[in-house]
C-alpha positions in Angstrom: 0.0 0.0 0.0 1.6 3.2 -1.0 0.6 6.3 1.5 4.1 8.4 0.2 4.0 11.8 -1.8 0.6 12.7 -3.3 -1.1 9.7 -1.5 -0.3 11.6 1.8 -2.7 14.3 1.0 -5.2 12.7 -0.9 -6.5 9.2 -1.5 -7.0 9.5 -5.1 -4.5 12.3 -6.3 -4.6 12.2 -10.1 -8.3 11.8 -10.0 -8.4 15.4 -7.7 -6.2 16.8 -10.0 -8.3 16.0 -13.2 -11.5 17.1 -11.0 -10.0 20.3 -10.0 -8.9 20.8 -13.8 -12.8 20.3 -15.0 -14.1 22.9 -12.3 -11.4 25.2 -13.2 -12.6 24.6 -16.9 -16.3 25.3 -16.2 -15.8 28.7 -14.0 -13.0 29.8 -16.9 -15.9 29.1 -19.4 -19.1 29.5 -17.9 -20.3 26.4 -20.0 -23.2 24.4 -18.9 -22.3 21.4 -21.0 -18.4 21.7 -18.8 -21.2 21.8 -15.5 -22.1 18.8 -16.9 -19.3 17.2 -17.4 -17.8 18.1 -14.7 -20.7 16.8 -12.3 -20.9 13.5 -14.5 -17.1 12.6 -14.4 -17.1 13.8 -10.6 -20.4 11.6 -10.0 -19.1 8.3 -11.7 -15.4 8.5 -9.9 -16.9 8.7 -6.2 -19.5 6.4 -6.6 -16.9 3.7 -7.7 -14.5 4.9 -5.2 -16.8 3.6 -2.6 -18.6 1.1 -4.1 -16.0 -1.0 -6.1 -12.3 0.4 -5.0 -12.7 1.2 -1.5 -14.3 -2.1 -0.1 -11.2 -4.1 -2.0 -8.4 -2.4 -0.8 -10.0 -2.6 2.6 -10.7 -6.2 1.8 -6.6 -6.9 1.0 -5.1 -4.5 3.6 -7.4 -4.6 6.3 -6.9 -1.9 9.5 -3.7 -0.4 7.8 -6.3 0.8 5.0 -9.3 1.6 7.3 -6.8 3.9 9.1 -5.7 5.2 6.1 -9.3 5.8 5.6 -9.5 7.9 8.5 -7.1 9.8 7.9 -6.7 10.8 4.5 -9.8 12.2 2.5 -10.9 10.9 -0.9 -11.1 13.7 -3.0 -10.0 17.2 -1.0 -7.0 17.0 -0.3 -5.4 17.5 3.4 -3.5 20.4 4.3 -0.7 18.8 6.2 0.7 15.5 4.6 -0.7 12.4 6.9 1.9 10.2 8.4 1.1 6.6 9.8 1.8 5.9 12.8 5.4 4.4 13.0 7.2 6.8 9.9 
């Protein structure tokens, strides 16, 4: 399980960038069909997040993921970089 560089701020990092790069889009633009797209990509990616990647990686690393969990937000990230305990 990797929890180094980007992963410390964020559980998904390339996915926050690519939402952050769509909302910067539509408030450049002002374009409903960005709004949409924007809200579409952003619905589809959580909804898998939690219902087919989350409950995996929980499954395969257990309490070290659920504390990652905890700790590190899915799509914001942190302001501080999380370290587990140990590092």
């Amino acid at each position: 399980m990797v929890v180094s560089g980007p992963y410390q701020y964020t559980r998904n990092p390339m996915i926050s960038g690519v939402v952050l790069i769509l909302l910067g889009e539509t408030v450049v633009f002002g374009s409903y069909p960005l709004i949409g797209w924007f809200v579409l990509f952003t619905t589809i990616n959580y909804t898998y997040f939690i219902v087919g990647e989350e409950p995996l990686l929980t499954k395969k690393f257990g309490e070290e993921y659920k504390e990652y969990k905890r700790n590190v937000p899915r799509l914001i990230p942190r302001k501080t970089p999380w370290k587990p305990n140990g590092q």
